[in-house]
C-alpha positions in Angstrom: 2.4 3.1 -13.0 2.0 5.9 -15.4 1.5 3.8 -18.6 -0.9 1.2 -16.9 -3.0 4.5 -15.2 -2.4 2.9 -11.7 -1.7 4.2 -8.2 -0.4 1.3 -6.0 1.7 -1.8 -7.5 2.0 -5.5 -5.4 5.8 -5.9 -5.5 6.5 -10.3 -5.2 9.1 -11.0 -3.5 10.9 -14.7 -2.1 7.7 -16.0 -0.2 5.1 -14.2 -2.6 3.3 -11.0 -2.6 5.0 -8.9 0.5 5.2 -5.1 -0.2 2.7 -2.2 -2.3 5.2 0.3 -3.8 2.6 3.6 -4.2 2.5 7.0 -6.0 3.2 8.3 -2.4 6.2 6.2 -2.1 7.6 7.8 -6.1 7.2 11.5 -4.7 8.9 10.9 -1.5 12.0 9.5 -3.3 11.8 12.1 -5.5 11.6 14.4 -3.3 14.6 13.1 -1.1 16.7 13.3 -4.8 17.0 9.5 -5.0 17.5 8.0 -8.2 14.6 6.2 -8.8 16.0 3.9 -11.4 19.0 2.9 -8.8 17.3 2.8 -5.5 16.0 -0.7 -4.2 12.1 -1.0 -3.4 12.5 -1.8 0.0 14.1 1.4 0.8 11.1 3.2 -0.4 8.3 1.5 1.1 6.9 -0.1 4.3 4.8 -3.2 5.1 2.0 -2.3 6.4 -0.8 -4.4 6.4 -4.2 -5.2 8.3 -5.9 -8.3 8.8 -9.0 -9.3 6.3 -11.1 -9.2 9.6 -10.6 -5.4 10.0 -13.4 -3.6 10.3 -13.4 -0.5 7.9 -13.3 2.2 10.8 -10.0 0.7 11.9 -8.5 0.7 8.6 -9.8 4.2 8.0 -7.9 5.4 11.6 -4.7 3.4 10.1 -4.9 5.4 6.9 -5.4 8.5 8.6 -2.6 8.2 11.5 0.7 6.9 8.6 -1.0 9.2 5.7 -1.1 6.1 3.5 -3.9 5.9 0.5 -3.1 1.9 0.0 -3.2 -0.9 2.5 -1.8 -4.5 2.1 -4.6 -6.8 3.5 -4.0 -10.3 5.3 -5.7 -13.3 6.0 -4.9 -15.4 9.0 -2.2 -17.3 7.5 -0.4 -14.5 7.0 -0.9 -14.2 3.2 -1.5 -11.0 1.0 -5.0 -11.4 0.0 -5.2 -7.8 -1.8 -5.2 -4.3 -1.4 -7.8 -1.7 0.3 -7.6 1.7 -1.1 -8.6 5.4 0.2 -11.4 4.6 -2.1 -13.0 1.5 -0.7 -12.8 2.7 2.4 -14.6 5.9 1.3 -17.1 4.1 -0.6 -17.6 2.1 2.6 -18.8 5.0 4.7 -21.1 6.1 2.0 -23.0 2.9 1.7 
């Protein structure tokens, strides 16, 4: 994440894209002493997601109540269509 200058990575798993592994989740191991380089991604991160529909108030409430920065987003079949940041949502409100 370092090298590439990026906060959030798409982690594929069986059926495609399915979790976001973010700078958040890297201190919180950390800070729990996990080895980083032993401990599986699925034991450092959670699935959140919202639907594509979401309406940017909603997604800003979501952000706010779980403390994430990073959001999956889903279309109606289920599929991760991309990621919404602290940032779009911020640059949302300010248009």
């Amino acid at each position: 994440m370092v090298r590439h200058g990026v906060d959030a990575v798409l982690m594929i798993g069986p059926n495609g894209p399915d979790r976001l592994v973010t700078e958040q989740d890297v201190v919180a191991l950390l800070a729990a002493g996990c080895d980083p380089g032993s401990t599986p991604v699925p034991q450092v991160t959670d699935r959140l997601v919202v639907p594509v529909t979401a309406a940017i108030d909603a997604v800003a409430a979501l952000m706010l109540d779980t403390g994430r920065s990073h959001l999956l987003v889903r279309d109606v079949d289920r599929r991760i269509r991309g990621i919404v940041s602290l940032r779009d949502v911020a640059a949302a409100f300010l248009r």
